[in-house]
PDB file of N, CA, C, O and CB in Angstrom:
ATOM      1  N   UNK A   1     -35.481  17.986 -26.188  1.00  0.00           N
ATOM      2  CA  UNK A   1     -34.814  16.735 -25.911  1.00  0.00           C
ATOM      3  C   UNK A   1     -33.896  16.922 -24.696  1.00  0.00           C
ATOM      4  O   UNK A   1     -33.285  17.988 -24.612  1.00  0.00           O
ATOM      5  CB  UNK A   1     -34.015  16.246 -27.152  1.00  0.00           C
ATOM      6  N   UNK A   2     -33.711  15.801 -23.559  1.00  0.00           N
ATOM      7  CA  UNK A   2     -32.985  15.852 -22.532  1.00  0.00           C
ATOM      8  C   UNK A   2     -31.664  15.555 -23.192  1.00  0.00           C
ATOM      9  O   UNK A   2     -31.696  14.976 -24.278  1.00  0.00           O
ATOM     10  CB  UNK A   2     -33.445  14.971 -21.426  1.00  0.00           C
ATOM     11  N   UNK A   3     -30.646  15.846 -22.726  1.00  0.00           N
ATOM     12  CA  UNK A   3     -29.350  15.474 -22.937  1.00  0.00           C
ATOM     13  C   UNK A   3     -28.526  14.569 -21.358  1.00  0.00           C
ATOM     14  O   UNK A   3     -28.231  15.097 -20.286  1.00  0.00           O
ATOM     15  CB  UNK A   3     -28.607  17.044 -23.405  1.00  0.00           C
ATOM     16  N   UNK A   4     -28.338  13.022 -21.799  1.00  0.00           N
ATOM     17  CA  UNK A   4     -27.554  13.217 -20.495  1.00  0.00           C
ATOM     18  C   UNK A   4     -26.126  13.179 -21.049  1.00  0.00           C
ATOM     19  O   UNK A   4     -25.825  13.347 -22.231  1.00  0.00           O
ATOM     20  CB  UNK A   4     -27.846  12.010 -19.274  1.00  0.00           C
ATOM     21  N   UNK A   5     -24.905  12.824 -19.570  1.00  0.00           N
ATOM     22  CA  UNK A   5     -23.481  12.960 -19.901  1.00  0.00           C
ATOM     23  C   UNK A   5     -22.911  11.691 -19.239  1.00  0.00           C
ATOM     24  O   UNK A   5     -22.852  11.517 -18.022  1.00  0.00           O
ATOM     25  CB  UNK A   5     -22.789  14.384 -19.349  1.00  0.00           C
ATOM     26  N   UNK A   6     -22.394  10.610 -20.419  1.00  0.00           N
ATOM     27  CA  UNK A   6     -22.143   9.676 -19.877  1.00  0.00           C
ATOM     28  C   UNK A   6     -20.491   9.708 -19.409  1.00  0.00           C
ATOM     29  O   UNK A   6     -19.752  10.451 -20.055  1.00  0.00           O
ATOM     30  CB  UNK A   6     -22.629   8.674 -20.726  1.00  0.00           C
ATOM     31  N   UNK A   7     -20.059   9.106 -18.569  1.00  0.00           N
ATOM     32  CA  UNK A   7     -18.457   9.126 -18.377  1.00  0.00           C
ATOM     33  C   UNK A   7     -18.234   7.226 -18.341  1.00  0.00           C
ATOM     34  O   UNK A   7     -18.703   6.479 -17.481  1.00  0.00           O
ATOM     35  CB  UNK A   7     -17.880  10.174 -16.511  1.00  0.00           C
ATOM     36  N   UNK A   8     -17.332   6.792 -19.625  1.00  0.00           N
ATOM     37  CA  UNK A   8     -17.753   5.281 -20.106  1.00  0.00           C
ATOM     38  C   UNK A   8     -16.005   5.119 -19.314  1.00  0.00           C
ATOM     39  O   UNK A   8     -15.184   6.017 -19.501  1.00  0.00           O
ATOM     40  CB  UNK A   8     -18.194   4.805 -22.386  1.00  0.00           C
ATOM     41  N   UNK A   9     -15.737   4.163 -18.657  1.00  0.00           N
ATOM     42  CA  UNK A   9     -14.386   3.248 -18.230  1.00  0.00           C
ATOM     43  C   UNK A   9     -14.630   2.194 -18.037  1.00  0.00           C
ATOM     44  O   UNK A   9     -15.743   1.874 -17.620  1.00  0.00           O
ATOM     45  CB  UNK A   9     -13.647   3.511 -17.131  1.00  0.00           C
ATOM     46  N   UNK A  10     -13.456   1.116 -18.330  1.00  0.00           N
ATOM     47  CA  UNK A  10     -13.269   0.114 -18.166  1.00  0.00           C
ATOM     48  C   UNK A  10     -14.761  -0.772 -18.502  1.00  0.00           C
ATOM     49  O   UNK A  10     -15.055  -0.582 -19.683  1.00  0.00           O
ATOM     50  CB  UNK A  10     -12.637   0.130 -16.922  1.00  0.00           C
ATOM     51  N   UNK A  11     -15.742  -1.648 -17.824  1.00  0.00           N
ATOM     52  CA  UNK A  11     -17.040  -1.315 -18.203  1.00  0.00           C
ATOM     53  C   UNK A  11     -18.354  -0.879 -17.773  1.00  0.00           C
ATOM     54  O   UNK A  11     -19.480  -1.332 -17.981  1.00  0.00           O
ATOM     55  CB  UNK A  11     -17.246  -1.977 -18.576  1.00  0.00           C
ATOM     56  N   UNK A  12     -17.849   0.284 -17.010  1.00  0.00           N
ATOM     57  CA  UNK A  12     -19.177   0.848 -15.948  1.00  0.00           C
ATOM     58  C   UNK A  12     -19.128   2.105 -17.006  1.00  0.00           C
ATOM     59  O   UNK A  12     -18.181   2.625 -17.595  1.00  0.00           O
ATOM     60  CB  UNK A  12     -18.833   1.277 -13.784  1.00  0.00           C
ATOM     61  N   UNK A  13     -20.646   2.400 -17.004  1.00  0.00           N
ATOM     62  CA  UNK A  13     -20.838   3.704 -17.937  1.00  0.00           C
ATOM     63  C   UNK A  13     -21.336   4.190 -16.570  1.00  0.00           C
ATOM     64  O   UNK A  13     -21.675   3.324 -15.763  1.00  0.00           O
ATOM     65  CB  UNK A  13     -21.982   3.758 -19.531  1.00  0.00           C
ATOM     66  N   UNK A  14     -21.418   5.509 -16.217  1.00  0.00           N
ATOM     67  CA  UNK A  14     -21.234   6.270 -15.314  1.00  0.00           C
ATOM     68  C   UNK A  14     -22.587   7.647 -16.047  1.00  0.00           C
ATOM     69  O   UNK A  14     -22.322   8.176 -17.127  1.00  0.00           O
ATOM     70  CB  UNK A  14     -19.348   6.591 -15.152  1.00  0.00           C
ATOM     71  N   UNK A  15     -23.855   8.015 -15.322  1.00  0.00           N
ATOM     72  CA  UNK A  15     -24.357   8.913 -15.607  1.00  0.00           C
ATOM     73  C   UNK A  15     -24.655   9.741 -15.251  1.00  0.00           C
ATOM     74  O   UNK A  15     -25.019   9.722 -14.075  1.00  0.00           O
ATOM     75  CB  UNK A  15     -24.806   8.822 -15.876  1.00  0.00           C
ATOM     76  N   UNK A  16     -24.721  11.336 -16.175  1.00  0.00           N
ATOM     77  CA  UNK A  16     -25.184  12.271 -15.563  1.00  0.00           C
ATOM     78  C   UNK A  16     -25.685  13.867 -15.816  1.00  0.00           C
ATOM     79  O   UNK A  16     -25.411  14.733 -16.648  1.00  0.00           O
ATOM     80  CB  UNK A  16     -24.469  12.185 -14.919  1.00  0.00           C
ATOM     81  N   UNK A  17     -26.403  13.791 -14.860  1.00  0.00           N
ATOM     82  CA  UNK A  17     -27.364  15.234 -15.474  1.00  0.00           C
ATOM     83  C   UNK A  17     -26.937  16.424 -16.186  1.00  0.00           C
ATOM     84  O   UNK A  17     -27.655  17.010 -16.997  1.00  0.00           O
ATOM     85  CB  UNK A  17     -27.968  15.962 -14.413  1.00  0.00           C
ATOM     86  N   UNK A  18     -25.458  16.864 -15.792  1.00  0.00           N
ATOM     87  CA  UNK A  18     -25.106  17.831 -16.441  1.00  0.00           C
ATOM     88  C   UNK A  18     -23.470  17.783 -17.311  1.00  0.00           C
ATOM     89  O   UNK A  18     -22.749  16.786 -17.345  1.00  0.00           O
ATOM     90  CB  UNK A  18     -25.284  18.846 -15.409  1.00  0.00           C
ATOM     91  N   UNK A  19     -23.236  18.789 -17.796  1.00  0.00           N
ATOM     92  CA  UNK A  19     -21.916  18.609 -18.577  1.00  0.00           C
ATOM     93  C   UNK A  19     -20.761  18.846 -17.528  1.00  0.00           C
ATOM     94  O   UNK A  19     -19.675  18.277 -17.641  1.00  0.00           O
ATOM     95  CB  UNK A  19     -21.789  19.712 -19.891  1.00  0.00           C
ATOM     96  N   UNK A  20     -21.109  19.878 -16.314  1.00  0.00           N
ATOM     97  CA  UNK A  20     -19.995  20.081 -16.031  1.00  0.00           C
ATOM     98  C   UNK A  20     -19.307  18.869 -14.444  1.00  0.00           C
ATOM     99  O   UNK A  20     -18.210  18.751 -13.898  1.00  0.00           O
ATOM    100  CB  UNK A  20     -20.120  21.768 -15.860  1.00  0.00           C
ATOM    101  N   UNK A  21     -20.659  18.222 -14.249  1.00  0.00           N
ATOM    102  CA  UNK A  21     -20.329  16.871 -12.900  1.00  0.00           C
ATOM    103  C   UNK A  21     -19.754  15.541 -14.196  1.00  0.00           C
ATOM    104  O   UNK A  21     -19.094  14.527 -13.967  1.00  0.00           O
ATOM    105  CB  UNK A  21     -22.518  16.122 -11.629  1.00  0.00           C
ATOM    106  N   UNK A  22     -20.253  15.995 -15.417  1.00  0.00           N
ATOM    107  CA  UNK A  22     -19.477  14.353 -16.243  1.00  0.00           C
ATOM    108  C   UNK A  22     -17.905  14.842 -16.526  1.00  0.00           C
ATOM    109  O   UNK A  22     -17.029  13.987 -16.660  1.00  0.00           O
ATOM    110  CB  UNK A  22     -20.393  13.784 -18.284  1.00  0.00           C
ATOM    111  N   UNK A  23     -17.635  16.104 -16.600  1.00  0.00           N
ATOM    112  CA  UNK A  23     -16.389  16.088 -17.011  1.00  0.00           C
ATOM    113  C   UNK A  23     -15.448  16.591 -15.631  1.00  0.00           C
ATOM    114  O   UNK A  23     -14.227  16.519 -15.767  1.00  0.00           O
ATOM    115  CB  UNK A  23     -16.297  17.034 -18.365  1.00  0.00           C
ATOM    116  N   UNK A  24     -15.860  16.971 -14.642  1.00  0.00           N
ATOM    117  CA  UNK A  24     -15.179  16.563 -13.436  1.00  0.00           C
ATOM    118  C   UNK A  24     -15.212  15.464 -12.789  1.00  0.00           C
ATOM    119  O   UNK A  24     -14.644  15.483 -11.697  1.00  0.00           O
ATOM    120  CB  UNK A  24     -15.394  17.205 -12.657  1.00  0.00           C
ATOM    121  N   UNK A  25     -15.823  14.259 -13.198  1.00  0.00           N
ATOM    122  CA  UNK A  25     -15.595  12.684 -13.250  1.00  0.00           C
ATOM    123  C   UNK A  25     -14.586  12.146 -14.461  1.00  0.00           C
ATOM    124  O   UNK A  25     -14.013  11.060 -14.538  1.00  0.00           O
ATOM    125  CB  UNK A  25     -17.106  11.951 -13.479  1.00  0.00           C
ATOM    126  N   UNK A  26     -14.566  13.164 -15.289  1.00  0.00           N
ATOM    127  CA  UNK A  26     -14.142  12.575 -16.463  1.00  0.00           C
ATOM    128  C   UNK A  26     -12.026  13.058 -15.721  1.00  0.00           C
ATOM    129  O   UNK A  26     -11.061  12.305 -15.590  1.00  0.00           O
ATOM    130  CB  UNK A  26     -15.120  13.610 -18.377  1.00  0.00           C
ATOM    131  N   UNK A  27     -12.152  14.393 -15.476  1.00  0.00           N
ATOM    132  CA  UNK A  27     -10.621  14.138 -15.298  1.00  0.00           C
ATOM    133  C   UNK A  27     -10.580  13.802 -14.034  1.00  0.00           C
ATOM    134  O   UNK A  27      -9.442  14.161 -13.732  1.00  0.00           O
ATOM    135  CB  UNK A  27      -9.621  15.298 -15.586  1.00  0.00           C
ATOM    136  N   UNK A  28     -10.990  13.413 -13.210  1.00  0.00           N
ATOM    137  CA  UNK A  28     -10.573  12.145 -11.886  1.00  0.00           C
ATOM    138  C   UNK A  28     -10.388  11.573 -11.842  1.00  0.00           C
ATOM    139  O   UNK A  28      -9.639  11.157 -10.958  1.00  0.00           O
ATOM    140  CB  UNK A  28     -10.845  11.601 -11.157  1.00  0.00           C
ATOM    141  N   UNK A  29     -11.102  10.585 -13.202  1.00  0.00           N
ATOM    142  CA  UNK A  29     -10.462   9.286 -13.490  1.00  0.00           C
ATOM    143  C   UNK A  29      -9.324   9.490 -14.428  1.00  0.00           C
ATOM    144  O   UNK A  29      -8.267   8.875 -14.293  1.00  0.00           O
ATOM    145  CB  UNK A  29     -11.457   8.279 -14.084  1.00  0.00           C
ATOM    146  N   UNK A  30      -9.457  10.027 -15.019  1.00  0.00           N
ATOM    147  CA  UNK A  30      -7.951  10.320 -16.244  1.00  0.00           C
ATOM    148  C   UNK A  30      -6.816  10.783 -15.712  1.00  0.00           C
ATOM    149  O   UNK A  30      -5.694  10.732 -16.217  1.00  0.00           O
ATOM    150  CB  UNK A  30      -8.130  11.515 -17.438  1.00  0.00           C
ATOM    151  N   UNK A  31      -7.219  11.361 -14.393  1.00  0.00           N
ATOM    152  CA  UNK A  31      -5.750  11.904 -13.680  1.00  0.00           C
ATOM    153  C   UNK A  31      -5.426  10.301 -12.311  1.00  0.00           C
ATOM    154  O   UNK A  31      -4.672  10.238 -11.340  1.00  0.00           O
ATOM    155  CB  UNK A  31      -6.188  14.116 -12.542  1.00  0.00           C
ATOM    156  N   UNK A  32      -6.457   9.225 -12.935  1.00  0.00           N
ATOM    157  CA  UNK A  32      -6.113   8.232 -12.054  1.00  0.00           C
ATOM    158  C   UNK A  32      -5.333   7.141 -13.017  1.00  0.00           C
ATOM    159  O   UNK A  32      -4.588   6.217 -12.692  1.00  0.00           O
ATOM    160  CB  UNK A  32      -7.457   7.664 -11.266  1.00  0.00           C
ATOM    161  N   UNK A  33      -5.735   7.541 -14.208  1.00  0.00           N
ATOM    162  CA  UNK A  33      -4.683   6.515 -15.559  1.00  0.00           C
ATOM    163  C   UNK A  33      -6.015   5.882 -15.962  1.00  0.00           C
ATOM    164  O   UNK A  33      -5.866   4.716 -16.329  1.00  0.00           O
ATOM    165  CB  UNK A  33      -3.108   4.979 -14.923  1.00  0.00           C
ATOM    166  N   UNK A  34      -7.087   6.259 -15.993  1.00  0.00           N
ATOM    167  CA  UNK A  34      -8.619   5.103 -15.676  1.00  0.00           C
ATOM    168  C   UNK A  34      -8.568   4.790 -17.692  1.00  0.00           C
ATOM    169  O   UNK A  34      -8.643   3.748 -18.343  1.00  0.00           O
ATOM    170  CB  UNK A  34     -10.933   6.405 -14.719  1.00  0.00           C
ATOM    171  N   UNK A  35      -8.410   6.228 -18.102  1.00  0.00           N
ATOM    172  CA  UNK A  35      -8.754   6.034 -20.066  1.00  0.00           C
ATOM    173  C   UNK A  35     -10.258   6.356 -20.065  1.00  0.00           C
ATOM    174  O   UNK A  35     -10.548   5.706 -21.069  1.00  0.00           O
ATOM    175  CB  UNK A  35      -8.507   4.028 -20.946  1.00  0.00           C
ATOM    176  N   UNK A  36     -11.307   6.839 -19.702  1.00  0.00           N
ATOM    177  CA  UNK A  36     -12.108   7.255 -19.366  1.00  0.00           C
ATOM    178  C   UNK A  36     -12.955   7.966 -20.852  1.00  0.00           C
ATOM    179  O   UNK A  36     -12.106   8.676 -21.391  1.00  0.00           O
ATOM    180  CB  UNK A  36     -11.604   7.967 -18.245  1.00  0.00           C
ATOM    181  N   UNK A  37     -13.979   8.010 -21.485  1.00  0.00           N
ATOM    182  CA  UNK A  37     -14.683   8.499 -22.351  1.00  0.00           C
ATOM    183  C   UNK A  37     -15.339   9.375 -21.704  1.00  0.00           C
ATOM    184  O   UNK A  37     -15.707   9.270 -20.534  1.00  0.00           O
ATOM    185  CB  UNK A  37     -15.355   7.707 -23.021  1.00  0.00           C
ATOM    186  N   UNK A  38     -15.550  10.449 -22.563  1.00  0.00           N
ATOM    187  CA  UNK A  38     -17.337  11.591 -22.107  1.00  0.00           C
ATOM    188  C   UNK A  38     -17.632  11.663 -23.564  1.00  0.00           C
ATOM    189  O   UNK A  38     -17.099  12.063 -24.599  1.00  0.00           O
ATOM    190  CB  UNK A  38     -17.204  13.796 -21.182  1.00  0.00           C
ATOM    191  N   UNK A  39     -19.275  10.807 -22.963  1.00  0.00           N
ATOM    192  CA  UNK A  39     -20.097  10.773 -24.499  1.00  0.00           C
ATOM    193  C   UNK A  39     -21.493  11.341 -24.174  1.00  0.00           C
ATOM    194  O   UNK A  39     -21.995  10.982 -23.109  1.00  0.00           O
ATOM    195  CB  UNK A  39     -20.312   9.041 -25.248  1.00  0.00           C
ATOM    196  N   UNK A  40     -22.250  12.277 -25.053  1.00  0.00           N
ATOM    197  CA  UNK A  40     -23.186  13.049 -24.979  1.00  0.00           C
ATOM    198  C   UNK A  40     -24.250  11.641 -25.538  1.00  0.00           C
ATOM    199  O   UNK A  40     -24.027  10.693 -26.291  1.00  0.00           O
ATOM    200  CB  UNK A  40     -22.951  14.599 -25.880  1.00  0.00           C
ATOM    201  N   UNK A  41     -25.504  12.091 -24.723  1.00  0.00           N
ATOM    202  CA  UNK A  41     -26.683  10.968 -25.383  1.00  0.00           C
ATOM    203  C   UNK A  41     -27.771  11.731 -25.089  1.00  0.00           C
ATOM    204  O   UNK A  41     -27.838  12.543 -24.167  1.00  0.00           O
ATOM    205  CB  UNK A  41     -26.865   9.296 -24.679  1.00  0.00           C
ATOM    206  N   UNK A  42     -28.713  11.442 -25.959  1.00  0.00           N
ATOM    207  CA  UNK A  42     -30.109  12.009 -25.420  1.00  0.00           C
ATOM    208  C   UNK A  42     -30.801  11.014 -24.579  1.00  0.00           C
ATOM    209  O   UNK A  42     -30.519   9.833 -24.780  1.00  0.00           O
ATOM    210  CB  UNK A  42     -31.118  12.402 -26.607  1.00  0.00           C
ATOM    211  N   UNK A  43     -31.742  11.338 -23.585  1.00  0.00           N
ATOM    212  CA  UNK A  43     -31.956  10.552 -22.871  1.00  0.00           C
ATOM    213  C   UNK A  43     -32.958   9.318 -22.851  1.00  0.00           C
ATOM    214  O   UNK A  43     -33.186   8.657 -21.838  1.00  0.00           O
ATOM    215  CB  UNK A  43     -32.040  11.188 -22.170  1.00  0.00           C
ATOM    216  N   UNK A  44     -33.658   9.039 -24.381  1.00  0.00           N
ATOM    217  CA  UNK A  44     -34.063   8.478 -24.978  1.00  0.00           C
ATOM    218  C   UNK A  44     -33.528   7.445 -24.954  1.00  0.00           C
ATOM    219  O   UNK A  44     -33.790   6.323 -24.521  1.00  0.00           O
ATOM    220  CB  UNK A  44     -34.215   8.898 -25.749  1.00  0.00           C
ATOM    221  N   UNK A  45     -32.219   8.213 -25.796  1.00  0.00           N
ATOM    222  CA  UNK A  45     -31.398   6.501 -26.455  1.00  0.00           C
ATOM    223  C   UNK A  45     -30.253   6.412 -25.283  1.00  0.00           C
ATOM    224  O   UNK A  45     -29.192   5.995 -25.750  1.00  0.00           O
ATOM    225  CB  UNK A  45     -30.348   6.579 -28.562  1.00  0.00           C
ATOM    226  N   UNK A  46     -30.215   6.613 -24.295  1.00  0.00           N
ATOM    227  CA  UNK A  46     -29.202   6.141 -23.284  1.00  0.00           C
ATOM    228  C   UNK A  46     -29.113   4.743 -22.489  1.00  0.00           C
ATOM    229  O   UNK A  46     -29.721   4.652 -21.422  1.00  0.00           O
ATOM    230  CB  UNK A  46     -29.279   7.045 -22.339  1.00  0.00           C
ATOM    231  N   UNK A  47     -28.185   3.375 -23.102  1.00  0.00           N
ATOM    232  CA  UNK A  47     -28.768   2.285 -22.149  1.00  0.00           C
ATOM    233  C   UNK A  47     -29.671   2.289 -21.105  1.00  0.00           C
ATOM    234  O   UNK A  47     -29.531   3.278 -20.386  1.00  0.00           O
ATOM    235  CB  UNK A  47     -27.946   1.809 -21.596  1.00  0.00           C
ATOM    236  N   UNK A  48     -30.471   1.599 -20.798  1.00  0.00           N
ATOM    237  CA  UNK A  48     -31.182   1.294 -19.419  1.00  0.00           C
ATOM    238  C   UNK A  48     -29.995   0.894 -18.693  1.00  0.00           C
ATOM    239  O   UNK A  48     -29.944   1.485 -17.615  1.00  0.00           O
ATOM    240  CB  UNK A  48     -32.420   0.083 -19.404  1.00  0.00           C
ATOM    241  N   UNK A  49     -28.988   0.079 -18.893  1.00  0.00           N
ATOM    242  CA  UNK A  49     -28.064  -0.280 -17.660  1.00  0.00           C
ATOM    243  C   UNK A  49     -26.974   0.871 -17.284  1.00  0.00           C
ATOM    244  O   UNK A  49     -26.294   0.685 -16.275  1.00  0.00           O
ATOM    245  CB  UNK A  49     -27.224  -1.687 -18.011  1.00  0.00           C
ATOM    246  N   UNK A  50     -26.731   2.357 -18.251  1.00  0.00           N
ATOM    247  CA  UNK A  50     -25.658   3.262 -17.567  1.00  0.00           C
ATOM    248  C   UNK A  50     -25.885   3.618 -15.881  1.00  0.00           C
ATOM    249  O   UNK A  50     -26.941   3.886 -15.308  1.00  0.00           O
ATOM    250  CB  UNK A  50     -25.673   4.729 -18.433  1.00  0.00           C
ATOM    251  N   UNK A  51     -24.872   3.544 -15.471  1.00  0.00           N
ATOM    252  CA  UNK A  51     -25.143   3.781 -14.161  1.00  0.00           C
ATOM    253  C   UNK A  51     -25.170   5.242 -13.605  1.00  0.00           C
ATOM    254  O   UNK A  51     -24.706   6.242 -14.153  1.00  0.00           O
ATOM    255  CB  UNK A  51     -24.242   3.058 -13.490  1.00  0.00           C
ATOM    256  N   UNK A  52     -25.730   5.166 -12.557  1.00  0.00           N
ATOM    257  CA  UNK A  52     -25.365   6.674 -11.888  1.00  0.00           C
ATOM    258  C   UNK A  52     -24.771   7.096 -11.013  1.00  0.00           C
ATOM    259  O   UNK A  52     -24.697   8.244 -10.575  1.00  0.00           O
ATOM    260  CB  UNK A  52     -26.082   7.257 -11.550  1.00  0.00           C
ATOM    261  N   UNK A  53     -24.169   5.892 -10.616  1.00  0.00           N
ATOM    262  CA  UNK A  53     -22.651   6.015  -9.492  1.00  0.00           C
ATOM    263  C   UNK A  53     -22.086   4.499  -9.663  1.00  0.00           C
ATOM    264  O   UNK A  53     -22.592   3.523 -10.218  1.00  0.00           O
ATOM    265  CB  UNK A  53     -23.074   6.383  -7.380  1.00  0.00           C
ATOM    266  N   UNK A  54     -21.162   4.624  -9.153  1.00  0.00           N
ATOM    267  CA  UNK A  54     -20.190   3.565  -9.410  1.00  0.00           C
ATOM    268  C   UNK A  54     -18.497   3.894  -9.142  1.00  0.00           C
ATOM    269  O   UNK A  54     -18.048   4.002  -8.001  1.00  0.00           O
ATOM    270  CB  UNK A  54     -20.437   3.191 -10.934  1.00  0.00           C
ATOM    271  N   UNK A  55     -17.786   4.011 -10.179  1.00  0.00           N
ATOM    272  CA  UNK A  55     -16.365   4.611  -9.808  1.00  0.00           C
ATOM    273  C   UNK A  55     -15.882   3.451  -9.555  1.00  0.00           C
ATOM    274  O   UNK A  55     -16.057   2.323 -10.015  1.00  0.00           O
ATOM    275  CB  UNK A  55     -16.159   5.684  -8.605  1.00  0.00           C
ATOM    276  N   UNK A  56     -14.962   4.109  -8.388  1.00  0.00           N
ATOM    277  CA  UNK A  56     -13.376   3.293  -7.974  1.00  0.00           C
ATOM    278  C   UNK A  56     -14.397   2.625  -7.014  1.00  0.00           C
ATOM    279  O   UNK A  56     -14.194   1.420  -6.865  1.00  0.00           O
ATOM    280  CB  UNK A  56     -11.628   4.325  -7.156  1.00  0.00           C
ATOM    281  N   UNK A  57     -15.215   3.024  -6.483  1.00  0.00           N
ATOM    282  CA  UNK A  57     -16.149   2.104  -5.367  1.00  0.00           C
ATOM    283  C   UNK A  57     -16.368   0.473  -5.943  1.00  0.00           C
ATOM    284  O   UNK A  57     -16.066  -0.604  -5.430  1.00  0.00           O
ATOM    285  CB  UNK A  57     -17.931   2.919  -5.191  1.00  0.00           C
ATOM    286  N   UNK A  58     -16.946   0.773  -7.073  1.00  0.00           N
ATOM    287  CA  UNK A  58     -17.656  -0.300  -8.072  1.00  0.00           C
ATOM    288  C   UNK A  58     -16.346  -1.563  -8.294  1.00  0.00           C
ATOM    289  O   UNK A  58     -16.385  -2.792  -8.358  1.00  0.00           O
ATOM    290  CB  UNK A  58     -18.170   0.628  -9.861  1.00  0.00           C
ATOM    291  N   UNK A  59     -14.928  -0.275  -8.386  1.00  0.00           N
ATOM    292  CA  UNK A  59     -13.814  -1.726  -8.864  1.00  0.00           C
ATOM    293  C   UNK A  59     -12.962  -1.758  -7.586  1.00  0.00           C
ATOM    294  O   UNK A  59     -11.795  -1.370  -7.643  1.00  0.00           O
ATOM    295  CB  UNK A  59     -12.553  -1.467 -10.527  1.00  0.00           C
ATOM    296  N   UNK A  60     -13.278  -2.023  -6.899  1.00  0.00           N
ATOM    297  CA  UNK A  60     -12.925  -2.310  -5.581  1.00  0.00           C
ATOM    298  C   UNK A  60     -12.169  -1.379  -5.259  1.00  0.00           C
ATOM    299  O   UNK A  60     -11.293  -1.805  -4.507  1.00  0.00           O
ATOM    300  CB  UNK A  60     -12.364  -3.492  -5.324  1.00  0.00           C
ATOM    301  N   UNK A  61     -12.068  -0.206  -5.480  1.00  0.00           N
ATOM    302  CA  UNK A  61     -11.092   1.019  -4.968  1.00  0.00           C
ATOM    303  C   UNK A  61     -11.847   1.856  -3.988  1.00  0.00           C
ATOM    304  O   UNK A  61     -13.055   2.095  -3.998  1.00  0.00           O
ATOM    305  CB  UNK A  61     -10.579   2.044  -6.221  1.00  0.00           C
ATOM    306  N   UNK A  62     -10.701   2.373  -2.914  1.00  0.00           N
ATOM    307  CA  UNK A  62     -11.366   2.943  -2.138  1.00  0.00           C
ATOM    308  C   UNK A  62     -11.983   4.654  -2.472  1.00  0.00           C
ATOM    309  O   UNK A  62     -11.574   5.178  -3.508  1.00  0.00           O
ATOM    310  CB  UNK A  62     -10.525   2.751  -1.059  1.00  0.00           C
ATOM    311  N   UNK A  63     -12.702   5.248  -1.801  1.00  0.00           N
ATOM    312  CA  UNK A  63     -13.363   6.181  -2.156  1.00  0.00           C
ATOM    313  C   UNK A  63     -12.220   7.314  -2.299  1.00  0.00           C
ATOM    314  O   UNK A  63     -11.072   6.993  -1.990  1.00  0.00           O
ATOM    315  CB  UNK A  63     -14.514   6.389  -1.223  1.00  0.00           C
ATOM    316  N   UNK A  64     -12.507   8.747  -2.797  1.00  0.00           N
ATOM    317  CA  UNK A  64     -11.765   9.308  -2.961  1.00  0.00           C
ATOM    318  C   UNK A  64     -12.126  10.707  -2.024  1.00  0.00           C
ATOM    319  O   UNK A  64     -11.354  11.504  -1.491  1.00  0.00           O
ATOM    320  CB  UNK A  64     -11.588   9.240  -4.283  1.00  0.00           C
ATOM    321  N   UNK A  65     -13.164  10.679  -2.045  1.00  0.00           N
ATOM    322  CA  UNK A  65     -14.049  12.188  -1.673  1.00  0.00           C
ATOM    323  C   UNK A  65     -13.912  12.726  -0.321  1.00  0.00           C
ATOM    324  O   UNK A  65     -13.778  11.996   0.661  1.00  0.00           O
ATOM    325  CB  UNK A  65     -15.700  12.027  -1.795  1.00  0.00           C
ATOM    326  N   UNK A  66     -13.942  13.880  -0.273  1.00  0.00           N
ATOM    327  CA  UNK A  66     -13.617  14.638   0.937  1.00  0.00           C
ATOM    328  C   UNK A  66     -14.389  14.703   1.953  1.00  0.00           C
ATOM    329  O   UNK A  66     -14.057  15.359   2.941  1.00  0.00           O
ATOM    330  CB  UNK A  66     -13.418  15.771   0.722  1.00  0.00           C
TER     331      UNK A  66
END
């Protein structure tokens, strides 16, 4: 079974291939005040609509990245 790693805020679910890119999304947003979830799914049962980018881009914030 695939596993993906969702990172859920506000209401963009955020997806991704491994454990350790969902939980360095996960404290970027938590060190932004975001309240941010990391929820494990198999990739079966993972909405069709989680996204795979999004962020502060998505809520009108500017980018963060180097």
């Amino acid at each position: 079974m695939i596993t993906d790693w969702i990172v859920r805020w506000r209401t963009l679910d955020e997806r991704f291939a491994s454990a350790s890119e969902a939980l360095d999304r996960w404290e970027r947003l938590d060190a932004l005040g975001r309240e941010p979830e990391l929820l494990e799914a198999s990739a079966e049962g993972a909405a069709p609509a989680a996204r795979e980018v999004g962020g502060e881009e998505a809520a009108g914030e500017p980018s963060r990245q180097p």
